[in-house]
PDB file with one MODEL, atoms N, CA, C and O in Angstrom:
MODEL        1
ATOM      1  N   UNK A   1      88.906 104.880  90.249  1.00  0.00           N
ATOM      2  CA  UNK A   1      89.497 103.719  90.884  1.00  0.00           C
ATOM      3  C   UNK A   1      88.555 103.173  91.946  1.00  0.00           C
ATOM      4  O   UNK A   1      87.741 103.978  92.399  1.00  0.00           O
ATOM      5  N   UNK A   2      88.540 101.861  92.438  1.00  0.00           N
ATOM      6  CA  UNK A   2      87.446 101.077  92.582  1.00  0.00           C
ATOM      7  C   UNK A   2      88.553 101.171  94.396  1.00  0.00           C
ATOM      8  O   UNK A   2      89.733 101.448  94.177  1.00  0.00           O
ATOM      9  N   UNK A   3      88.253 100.997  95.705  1.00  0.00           N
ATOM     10  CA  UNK A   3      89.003 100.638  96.670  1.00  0.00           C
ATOM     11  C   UNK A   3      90.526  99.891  96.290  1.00  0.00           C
ATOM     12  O   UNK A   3      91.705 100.244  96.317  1.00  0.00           O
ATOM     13  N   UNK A   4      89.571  98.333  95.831  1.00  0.00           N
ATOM     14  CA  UNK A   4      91.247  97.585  95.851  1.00  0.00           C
ATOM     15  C   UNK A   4      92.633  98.257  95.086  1.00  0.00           C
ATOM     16  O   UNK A   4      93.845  98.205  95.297  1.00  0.00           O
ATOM     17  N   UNK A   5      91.611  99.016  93.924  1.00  0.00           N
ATOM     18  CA  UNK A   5      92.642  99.760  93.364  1.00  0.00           C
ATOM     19  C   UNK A   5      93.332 100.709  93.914  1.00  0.00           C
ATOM     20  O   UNK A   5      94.518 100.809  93.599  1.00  0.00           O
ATOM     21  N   UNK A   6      92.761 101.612  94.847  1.00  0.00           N
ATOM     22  CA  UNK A   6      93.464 102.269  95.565  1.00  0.00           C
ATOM     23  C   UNK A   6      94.544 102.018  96.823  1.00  0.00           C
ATOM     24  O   UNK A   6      95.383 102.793  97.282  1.00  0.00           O
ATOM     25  N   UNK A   7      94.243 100.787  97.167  1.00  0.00           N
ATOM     26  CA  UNK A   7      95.006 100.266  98.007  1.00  0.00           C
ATOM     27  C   UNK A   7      96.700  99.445  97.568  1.00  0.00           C
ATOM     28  O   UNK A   7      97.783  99.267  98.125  1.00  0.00           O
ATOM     29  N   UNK A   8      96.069  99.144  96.267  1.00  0.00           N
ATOM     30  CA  UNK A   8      97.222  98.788  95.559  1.00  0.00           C
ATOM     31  C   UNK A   8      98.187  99.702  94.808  1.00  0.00           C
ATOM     32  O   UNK A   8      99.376  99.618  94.501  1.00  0.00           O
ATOM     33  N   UNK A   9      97.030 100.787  94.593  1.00  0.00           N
ATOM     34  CA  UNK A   9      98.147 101.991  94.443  1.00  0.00           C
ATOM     35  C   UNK A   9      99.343 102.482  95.112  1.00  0.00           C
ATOM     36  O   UNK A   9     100.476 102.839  94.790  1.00  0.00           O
ATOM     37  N   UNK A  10      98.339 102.304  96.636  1.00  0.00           N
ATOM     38  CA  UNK A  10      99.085 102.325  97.692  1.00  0.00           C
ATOM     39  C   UNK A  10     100.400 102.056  98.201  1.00  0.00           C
ATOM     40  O   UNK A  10     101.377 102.682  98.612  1.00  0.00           O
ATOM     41  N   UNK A  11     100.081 101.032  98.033  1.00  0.00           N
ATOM     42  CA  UNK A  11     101.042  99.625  98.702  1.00  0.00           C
ATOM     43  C   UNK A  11     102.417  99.619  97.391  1.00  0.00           C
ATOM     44  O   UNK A  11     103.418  98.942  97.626  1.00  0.00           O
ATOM     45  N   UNK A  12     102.326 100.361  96.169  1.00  0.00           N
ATOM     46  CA  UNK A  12     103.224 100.157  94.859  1.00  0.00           C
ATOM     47  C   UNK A  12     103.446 101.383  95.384  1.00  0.00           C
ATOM     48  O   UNK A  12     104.374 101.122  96.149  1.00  0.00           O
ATOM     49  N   UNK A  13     103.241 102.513  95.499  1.00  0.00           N
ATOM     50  CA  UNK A  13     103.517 103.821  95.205  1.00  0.00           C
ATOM     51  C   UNK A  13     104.585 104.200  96.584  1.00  0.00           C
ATOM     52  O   UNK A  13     105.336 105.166  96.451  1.00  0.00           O
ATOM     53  N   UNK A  14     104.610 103.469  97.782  1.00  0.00           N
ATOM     54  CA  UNK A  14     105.349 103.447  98.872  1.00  0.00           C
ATOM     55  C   UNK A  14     106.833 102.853  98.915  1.00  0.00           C
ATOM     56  O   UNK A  14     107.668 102.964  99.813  1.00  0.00           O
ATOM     57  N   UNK A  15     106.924 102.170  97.648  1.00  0.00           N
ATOM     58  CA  UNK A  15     108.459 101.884  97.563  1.00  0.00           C
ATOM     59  C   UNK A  15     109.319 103.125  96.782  1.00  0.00           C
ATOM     60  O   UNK A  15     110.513 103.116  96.482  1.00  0.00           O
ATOM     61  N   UNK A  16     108.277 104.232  96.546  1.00  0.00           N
ATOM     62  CA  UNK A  16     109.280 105.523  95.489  1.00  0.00           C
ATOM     63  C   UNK A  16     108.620 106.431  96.334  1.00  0.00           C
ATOM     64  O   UNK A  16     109.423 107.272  96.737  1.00  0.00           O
ATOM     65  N   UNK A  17     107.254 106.639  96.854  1.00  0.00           N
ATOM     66  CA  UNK A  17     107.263 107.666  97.536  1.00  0.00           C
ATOM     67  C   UNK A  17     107.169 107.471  99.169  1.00  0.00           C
ATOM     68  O   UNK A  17     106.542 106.557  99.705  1.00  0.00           O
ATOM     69  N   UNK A  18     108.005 108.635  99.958  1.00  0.00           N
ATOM     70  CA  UNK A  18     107.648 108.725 101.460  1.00  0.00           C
ATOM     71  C   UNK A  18     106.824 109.255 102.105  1.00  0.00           C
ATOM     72  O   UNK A  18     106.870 110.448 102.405  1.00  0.00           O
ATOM     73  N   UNK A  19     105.396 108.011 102.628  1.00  0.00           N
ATOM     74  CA  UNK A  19     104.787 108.557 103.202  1.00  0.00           C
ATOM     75  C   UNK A  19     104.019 107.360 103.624  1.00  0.00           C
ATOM     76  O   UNK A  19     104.077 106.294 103.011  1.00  0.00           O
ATOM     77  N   UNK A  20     103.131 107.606 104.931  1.00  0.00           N
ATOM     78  CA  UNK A  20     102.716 106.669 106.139  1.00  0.00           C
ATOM     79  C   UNK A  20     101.155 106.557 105.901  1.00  0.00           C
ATOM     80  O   UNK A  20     100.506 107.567 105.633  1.00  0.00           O
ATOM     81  N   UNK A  21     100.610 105.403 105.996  1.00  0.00           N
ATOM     82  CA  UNK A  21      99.155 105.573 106.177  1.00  0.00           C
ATOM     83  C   UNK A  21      98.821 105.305 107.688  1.00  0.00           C
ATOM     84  O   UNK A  21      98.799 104.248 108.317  1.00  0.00           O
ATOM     85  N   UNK A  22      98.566 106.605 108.070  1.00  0.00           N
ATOM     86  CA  UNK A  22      98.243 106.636 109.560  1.00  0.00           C
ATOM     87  C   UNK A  22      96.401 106.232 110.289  1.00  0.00           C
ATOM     88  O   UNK A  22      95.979 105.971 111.416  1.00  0.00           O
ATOM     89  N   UNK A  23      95.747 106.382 108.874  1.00  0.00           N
ATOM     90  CA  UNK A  23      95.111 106.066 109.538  1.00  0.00           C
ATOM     91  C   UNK A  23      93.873 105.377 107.830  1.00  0.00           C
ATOM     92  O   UNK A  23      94.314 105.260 106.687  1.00  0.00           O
ATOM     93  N   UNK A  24      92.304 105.046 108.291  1.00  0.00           N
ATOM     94  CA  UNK A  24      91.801 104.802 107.208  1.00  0.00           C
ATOM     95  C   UNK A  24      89.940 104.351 108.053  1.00  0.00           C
ATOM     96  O   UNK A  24      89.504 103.761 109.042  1.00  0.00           O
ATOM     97  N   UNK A  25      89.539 104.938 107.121  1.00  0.00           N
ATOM     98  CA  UNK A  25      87.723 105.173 107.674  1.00  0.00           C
ATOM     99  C   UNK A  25      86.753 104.167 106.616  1.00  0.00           C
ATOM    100  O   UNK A  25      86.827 104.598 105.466  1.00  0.00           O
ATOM    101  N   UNK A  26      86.245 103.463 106.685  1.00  0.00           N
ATOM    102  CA  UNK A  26      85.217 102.709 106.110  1.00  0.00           C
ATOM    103  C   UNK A  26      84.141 102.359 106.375  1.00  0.00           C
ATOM    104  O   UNK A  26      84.465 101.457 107.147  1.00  0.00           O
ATOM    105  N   UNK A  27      82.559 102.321 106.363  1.00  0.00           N
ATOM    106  CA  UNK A  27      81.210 101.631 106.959  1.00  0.00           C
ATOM    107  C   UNK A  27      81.677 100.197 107.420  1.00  0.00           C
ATOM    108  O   UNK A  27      81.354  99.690 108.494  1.00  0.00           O
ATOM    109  N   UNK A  28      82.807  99.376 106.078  1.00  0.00           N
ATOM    110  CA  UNK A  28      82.726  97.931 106.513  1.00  0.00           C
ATOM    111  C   UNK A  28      83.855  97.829 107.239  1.00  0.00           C
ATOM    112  O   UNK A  28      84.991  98.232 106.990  1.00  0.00           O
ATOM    113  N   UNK A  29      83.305  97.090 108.412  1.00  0.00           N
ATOM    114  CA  UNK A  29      84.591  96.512 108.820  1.00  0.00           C
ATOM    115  C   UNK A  29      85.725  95.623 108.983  1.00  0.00           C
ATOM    116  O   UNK A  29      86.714  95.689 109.713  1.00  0.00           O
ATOM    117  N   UNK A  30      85.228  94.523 107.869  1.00  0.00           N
ATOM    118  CA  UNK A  30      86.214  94.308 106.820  1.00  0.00           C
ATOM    119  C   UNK A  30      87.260  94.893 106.440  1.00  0.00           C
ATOM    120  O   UNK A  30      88.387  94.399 106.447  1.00  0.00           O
ATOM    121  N   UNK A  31      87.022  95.767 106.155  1.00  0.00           N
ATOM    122  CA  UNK A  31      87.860  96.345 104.778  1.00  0.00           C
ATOM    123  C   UNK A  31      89.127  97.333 106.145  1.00  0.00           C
ATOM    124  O   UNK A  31      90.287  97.744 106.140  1.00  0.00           O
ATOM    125  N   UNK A  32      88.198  97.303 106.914  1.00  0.00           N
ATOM    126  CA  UNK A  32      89.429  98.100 107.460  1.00  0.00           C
ATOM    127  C   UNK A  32      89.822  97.017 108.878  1.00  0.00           C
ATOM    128  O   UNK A  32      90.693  97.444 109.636  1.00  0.00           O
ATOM    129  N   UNK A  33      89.448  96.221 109.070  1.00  0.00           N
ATOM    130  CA  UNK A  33      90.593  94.927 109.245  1.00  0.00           C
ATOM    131  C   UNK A  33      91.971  94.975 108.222  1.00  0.00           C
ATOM    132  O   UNK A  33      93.111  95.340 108.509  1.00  0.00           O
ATOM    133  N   UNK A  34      91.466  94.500 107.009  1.00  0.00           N
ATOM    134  CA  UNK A  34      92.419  94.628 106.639  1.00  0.00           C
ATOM    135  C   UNK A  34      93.871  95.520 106.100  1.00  0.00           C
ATOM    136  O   UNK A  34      95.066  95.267 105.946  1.00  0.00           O
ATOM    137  N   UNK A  35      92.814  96.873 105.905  1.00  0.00           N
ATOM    138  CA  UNK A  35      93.743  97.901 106.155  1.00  0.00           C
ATOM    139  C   UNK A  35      94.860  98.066 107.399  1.00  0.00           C
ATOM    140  O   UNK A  35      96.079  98.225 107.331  1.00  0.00           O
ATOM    141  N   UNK A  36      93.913  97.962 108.633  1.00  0.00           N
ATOM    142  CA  UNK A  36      94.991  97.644 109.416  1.00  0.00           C
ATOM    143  C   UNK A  36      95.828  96.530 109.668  1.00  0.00           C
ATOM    144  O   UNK A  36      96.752  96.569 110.480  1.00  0.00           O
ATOM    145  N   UNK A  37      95.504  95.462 108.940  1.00  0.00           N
ATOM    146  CA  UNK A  37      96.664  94.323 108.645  1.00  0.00           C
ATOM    147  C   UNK A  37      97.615  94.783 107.676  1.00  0.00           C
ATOM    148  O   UNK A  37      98.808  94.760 107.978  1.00  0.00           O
ATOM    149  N   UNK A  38      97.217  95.234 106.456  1.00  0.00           N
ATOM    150  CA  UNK A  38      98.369  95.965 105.679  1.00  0.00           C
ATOM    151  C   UNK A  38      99.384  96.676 106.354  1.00  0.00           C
ATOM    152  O   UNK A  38     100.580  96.601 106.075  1.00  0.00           O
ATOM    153  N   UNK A  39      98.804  97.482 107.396  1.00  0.00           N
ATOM    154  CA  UNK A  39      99.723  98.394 107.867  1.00  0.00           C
ATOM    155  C   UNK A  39     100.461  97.906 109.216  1.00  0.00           C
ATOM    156  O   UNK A  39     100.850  98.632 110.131  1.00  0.00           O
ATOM    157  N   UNK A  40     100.569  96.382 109.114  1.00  0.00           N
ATOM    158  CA  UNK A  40     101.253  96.124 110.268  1.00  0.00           C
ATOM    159  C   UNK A  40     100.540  96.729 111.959  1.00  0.00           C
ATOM    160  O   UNK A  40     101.113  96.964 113.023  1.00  0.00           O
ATOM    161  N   UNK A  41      99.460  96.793 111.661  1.00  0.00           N
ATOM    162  CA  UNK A  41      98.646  97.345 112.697  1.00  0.00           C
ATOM    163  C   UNK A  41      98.933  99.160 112.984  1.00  0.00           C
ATOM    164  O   UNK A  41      98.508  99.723 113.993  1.00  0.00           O
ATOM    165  N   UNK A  42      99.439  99.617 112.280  1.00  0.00           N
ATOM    166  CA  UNK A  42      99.999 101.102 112.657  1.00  0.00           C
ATOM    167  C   UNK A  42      98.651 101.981 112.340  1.00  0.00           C
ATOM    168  O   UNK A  42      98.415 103.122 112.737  1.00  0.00           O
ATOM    169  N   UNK A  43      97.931 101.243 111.617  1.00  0.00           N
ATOM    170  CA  UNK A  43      96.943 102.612 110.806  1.00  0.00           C
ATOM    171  C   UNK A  43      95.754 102.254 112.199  1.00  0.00           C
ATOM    172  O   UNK A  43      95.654 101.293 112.961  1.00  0.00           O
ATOM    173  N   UNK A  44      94.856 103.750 112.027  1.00  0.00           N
ATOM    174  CA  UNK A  44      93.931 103.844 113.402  1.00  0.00           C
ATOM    175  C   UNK A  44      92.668 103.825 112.394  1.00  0.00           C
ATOM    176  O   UNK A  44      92.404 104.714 111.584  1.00  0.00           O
ATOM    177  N   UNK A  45      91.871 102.519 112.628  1.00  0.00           N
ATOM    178  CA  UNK A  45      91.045 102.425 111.757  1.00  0.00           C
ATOM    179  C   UNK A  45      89.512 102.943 112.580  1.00  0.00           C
ATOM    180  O   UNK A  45      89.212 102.560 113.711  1.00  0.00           O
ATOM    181  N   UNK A  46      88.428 104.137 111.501  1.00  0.00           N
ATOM    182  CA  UNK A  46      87.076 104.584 112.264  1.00  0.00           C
ATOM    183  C   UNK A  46      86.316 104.163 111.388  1.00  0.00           C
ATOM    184  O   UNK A  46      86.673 103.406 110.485  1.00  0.00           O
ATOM    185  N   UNK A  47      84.673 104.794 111.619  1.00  0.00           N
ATOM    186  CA  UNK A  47      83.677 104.563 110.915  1.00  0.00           C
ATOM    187  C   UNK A  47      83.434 105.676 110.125  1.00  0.00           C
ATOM    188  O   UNK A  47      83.260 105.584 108.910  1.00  0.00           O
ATOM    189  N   UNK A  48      83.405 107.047 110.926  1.00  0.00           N
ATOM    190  CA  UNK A  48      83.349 108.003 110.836  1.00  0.00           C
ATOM    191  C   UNK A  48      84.748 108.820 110.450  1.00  0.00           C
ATOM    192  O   UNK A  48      85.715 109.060 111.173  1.00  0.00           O
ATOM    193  N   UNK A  49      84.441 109.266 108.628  1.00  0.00           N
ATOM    194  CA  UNK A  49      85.261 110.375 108.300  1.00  0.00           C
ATOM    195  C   UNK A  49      85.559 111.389 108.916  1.00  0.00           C
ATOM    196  O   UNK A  49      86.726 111.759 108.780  1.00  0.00           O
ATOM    197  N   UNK A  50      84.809 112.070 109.655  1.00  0.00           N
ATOM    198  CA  UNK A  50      84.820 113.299 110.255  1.00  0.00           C
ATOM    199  C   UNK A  50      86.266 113.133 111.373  1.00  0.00           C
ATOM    200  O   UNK A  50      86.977 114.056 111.770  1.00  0.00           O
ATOM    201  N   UNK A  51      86.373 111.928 111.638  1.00  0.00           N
ATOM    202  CA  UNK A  51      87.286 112.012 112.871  1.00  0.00           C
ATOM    203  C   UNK A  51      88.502 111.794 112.366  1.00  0.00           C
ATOM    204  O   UNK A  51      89.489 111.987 113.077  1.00  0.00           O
ATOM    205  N   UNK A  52      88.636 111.322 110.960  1.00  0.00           N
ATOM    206  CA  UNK A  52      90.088 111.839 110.289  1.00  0.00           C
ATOM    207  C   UNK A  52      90.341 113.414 109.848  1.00  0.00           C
ATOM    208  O   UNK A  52      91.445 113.889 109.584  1.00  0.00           O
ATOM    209  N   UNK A  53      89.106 114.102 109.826  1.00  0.00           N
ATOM    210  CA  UNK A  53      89.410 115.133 109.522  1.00  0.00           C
ATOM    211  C   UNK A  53      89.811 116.113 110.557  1.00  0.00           C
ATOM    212  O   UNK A  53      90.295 117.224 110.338  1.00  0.00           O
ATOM    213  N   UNK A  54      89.491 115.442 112.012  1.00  0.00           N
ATOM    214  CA  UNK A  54      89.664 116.415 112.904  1.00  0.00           C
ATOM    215  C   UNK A  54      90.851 116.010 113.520  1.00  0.00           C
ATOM    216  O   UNK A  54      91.111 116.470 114.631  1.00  0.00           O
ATOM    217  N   UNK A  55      91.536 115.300 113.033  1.00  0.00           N
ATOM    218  CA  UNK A  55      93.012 114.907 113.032  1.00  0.00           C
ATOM    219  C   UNK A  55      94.498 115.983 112.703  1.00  0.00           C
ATOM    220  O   UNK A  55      94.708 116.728 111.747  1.00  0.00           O
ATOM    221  N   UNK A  56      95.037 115.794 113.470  1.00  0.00           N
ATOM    222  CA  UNK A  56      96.089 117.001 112.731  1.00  0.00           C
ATOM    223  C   UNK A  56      97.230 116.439 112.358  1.00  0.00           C
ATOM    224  O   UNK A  56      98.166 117.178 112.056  1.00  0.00           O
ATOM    225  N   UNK A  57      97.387 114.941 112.303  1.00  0.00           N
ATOM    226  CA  UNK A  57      98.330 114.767 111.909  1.00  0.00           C
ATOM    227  C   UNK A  57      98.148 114.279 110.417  1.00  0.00           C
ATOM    228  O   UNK A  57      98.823 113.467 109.785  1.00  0.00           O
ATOM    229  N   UNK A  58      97.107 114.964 110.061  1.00  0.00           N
ATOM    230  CA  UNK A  58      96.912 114.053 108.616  1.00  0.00           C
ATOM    231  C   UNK A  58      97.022 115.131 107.540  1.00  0.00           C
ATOM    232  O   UNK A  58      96.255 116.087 107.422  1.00  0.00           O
ATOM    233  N   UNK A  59      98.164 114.828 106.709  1.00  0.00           N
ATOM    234  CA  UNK A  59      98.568 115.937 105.822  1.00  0.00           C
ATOM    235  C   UNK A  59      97.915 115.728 104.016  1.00  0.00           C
ATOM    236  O   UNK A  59      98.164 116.532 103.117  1.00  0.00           O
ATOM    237  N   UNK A  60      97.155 114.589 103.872  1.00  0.00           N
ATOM    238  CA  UNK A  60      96.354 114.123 102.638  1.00  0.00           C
ATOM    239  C   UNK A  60      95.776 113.169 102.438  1.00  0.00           C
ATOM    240  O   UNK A  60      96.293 112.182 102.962  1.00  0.00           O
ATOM    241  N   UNK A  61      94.700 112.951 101.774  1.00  0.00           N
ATOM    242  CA  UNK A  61      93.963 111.585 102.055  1.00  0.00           C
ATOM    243  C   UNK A  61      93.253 110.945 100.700  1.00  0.00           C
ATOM    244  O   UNK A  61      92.765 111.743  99.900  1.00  0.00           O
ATOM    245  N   UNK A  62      93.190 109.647 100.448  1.00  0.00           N
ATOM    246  CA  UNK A  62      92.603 109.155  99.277  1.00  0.00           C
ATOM    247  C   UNK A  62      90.906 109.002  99.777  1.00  0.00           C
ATOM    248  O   UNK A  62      90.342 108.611 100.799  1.00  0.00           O
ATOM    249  N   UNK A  63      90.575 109.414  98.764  1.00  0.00           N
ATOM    250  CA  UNK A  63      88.264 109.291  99.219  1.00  0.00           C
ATOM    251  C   UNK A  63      88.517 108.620  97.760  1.00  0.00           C
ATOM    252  O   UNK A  63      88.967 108.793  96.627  1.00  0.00           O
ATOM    253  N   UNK A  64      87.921 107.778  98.603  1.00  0.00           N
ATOM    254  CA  UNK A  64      87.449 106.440  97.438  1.00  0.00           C
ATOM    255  C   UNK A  64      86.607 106.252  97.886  1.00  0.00           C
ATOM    256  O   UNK A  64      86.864 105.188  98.449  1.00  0.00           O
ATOM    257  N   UNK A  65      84.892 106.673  98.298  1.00  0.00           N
ATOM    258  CA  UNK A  65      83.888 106.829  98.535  1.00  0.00           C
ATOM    259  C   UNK A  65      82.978 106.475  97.494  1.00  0.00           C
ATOM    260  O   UNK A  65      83.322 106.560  96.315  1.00  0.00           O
ATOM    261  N   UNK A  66      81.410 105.937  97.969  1.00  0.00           N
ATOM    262  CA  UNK A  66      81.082 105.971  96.714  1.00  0.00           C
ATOM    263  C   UNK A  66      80.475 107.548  95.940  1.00  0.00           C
ATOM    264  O   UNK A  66      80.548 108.673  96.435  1.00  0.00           O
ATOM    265  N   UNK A  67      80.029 107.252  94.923  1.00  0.00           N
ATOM    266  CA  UNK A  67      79.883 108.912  94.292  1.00  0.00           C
ATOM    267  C   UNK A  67      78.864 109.491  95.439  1.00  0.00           C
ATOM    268  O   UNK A  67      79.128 110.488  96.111  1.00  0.00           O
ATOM    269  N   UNK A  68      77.664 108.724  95.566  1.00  0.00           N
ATOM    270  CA  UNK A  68      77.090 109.785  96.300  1.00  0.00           C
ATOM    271  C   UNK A  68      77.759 110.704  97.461  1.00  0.00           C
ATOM    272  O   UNK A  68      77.285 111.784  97.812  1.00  0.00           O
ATOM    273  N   UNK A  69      79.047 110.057  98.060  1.00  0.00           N
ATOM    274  CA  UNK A  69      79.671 110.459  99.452  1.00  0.00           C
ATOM    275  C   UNK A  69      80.624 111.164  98.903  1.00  0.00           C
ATOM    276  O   UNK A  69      81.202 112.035  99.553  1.00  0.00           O
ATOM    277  N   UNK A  70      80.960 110.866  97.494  1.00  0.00           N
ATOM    278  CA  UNK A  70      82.741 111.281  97.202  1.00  0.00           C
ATOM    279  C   UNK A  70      82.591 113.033  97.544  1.00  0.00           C
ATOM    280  O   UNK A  70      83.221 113.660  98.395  1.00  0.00           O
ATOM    281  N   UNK A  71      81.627 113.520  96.655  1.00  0.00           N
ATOM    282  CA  UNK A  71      81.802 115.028  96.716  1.00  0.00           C
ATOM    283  C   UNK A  71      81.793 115.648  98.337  1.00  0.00           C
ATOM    284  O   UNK A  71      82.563 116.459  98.852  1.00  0.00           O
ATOM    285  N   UNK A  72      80.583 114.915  98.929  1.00  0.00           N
ATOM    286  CA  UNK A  72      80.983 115.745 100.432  1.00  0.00           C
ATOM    287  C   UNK A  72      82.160 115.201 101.079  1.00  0.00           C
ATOM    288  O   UNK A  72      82.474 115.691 102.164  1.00  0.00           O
ATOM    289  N   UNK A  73      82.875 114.251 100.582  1.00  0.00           N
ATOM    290  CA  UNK A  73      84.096 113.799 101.139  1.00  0.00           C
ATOM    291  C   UNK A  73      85.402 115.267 101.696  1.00  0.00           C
ATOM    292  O   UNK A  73      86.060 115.741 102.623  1.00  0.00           O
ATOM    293  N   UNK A  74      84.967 115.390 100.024  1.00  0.00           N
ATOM    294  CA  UNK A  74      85.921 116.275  99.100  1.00  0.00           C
ATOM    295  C   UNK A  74      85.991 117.960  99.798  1.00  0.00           C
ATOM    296  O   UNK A  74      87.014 118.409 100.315  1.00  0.00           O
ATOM    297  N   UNK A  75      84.931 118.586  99.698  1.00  0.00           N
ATOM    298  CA  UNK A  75      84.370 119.853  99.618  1.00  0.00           C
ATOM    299  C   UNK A  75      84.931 119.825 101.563  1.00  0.00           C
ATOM    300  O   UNK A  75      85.675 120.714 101.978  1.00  0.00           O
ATOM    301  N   UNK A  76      84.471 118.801 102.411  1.00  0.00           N
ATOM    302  CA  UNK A  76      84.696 118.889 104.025  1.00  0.00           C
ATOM    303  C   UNK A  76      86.256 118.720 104.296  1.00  0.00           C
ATOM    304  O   UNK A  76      86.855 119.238 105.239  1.00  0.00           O
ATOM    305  N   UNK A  77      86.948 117.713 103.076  1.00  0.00           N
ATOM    306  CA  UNK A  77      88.352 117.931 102.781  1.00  0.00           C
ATOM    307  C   UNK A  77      89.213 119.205 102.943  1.00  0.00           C
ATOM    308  O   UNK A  77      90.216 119.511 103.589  1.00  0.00           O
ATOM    309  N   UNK A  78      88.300 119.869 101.988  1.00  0.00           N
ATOM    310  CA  UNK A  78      89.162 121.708 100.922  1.00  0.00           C
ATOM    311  C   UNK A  78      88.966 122.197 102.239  1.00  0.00           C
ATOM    312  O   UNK A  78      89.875 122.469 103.024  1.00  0.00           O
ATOM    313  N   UNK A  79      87.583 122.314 102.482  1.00  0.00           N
ATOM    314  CA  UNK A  79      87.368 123.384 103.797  1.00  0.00           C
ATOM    315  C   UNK A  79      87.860 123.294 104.883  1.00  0.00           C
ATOM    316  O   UNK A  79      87.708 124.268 105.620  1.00  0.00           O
ATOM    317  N   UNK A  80      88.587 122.182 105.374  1.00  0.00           N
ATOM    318  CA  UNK A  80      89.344 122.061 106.420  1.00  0.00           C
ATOM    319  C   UNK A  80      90.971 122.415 106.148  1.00  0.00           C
ATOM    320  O   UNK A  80      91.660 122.538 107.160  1.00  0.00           O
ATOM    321  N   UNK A  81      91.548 122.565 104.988  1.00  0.00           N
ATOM    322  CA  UNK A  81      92.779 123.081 104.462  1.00  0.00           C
ATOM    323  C   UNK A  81      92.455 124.842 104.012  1.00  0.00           C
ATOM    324  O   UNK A  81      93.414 125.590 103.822  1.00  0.00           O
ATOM    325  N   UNK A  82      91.408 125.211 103.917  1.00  0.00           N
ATOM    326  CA  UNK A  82      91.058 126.508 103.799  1.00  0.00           C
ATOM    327  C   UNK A  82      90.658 127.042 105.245  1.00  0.00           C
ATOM    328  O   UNK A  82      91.078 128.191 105.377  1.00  0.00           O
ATOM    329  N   UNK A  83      90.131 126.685 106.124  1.00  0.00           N
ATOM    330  CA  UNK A  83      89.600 127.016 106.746  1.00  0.00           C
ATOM    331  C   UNK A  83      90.290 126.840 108.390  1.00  0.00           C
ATOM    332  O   UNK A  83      90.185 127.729 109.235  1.00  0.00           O
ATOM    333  N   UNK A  84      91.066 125.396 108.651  1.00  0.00           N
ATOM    334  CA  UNK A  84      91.329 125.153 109.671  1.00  0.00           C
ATOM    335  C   UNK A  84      90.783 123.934 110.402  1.00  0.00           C
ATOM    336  O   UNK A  84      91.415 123.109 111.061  1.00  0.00           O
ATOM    337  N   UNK A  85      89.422 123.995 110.138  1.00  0.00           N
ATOM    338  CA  UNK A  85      88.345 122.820 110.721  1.00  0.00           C
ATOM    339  C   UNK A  85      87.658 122.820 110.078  1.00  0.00           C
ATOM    340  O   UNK A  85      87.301 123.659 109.251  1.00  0.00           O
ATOM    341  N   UNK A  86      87.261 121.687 110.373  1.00  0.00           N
ATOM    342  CA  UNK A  86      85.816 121.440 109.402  1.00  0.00           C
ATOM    343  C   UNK A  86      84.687 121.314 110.254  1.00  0.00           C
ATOM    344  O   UNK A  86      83.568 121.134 109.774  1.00  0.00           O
TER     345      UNK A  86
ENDMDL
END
């Protein structure tokens, strides 16, 4: 899935399932303008992934990264649910 797709996943998948997008990380800042317009301003938009991960209120997250980033997205993901921190 390409971003918009994921966002639209999003935005469909929130009328059957419960759950909040608290927050959302991107290089452009674009994209997370508008994320935080989607979210009625609620979501805490960074540059830096790392600082969603060192978040504790964040219980799962979509990486829609590109490939080169997706895997270390992923792997700094697991290890912070295995581990505690990343």
């Amino acid at each position: 899935m390409r971003v918009p797709e994921h966002i639209n996943w999003l935005r469909h998948s929130k009328k059957t399932l419960d759950f909040e997008i608290v927050a959302a990380c991107d290089a452009y800042t674009g994209r997370l303008e508008r994320m935080k317009s989607r979210t009625d301003g609620r979501a805490d938009i960074m540059s830096d992934y790392r600082e969603i991960l060192a978040r504790e209120d964040i219980d799962a997250v979509v990486i829609s990264s590109p490939n080169h980033w997706h895997y270390q997205h992923a792997i700094d993901w697991f290890y912070r649910h295995l581990y505690g921190n990343a």
